[in-house]
C-alpha positions in Angstrom: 22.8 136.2 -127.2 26.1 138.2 -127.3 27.0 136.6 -123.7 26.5 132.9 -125.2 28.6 134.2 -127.9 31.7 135.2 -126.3 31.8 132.4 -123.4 31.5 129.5 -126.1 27.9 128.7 -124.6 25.3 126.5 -126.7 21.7 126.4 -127.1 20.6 123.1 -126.3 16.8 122.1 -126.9 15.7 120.2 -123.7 11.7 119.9 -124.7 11.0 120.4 -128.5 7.7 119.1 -128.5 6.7 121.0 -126.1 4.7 124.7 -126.8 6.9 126.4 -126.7 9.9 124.6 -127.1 12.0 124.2 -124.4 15.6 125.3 -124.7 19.0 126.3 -122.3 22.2 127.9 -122.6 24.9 125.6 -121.6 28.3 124.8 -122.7 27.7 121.2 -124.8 31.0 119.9 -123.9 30.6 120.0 -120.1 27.0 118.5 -120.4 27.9 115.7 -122.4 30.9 115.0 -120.4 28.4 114.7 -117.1 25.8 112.8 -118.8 28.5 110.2 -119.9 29.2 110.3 -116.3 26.2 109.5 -114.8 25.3 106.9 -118.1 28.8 105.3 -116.5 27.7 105.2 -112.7 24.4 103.7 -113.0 25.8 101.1 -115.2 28.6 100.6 -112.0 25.8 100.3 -110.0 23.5 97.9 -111.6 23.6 93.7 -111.2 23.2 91.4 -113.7 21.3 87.9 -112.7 23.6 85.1 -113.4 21.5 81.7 -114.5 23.8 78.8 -113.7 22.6 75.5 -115.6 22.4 72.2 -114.3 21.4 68.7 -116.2 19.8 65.8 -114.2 19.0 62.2 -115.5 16.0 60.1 -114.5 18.5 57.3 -113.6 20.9 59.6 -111.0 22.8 57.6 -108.3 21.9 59.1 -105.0 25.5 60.4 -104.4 25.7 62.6 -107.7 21.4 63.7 -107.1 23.6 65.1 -103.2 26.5 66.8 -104.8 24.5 68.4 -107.8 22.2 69.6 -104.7 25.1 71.0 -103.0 26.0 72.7 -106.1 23.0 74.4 -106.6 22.5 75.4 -102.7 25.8 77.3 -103.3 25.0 79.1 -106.8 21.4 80.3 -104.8 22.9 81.3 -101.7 25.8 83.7 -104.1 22.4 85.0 -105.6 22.4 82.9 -109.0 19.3 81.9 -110.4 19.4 78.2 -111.8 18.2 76.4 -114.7 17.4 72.2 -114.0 17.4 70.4 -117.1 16.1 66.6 -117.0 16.6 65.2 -120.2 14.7 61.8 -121.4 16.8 59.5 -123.4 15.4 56.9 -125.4 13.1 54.4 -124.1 13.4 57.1 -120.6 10.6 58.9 -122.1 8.1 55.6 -121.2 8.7 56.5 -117.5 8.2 59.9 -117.2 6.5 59.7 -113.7 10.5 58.6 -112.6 11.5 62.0 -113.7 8.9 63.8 -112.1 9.4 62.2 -109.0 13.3 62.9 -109.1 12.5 66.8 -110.1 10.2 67.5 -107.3 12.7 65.0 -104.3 15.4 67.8 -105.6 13.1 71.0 -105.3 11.9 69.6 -101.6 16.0 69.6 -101.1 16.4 73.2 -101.9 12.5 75.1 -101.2 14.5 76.2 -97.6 16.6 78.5 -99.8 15.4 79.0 -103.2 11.7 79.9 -104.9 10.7 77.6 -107.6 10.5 81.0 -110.6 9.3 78.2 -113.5 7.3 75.2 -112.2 8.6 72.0 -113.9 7.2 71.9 -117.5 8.3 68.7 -120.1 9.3 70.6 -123.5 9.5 67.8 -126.1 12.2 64.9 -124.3 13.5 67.8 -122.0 11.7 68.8 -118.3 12.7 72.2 -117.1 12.7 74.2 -114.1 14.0 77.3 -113.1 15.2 78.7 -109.0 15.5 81.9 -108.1 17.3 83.2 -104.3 14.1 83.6 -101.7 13.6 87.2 -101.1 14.9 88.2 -97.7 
């Protein structure tokens, strides 16, 4: 112990549960400083999943159902998941089957690219679906 004494060295207990407890000799200040580094590097490396929403209508003109296809083609193939909203507004909720129909026309547009994650689910006047990138 006179070494760790005179080279500012700590004890530092790795395993105290363990029998019998585990411990080094290490200057703290220098372990710290690399486990901050590493903490900091695998943070660096690490990717966060972006979910991109998009809101259809059961009553979509065939020009904005394209470009909001378009739009979502690009957010999958940047490796975005995406969140399709249909909302039913009124006397919309009647025709339901409308909806349905327009949800699954704008998964057939994009199953070349993009795995359905959520299959299309009607929460209270809202269907939902959710598209994840295909796996290469």
């Amino acid at each position: 112990m006179d070494i760790a004494y005179r080279q500012n060295l700590d004890l530092l207990c790795v395993a105290p549960k363990a029998r019998p407890a585990v411990c080094k000799i290490l200057d703290y200040g220098r372990y710290h400083f690399e486990q901050q580094k590493k903490a900091k590097e695998a943070k660096r490396k690490q990717h966060t999943v972006e979910i991109k929403a998009l809101r259809l209508s059961p009553i979509i003109d065939t020009h904005d159902f394209e470009t909001k296809v378009r739009q979502t083609k690009k957010w999958i193939e940047s490796g975005m998941k995406v969140k399709i909203d249909m909302r039913f507004r009124g006397r919309m909720m009647t025709r339901q089957e409308v909806g349905k129909q327009i949800m699954n026309q704008f998964l057939d547009e994009v199953k070349d690219i993009a795995a359905i994650e959520k299959r299309p689910s009607l929460e209270g006047n809202t269907m939902s679906t959710v598209l994840a990138p295909k796996k290469k």
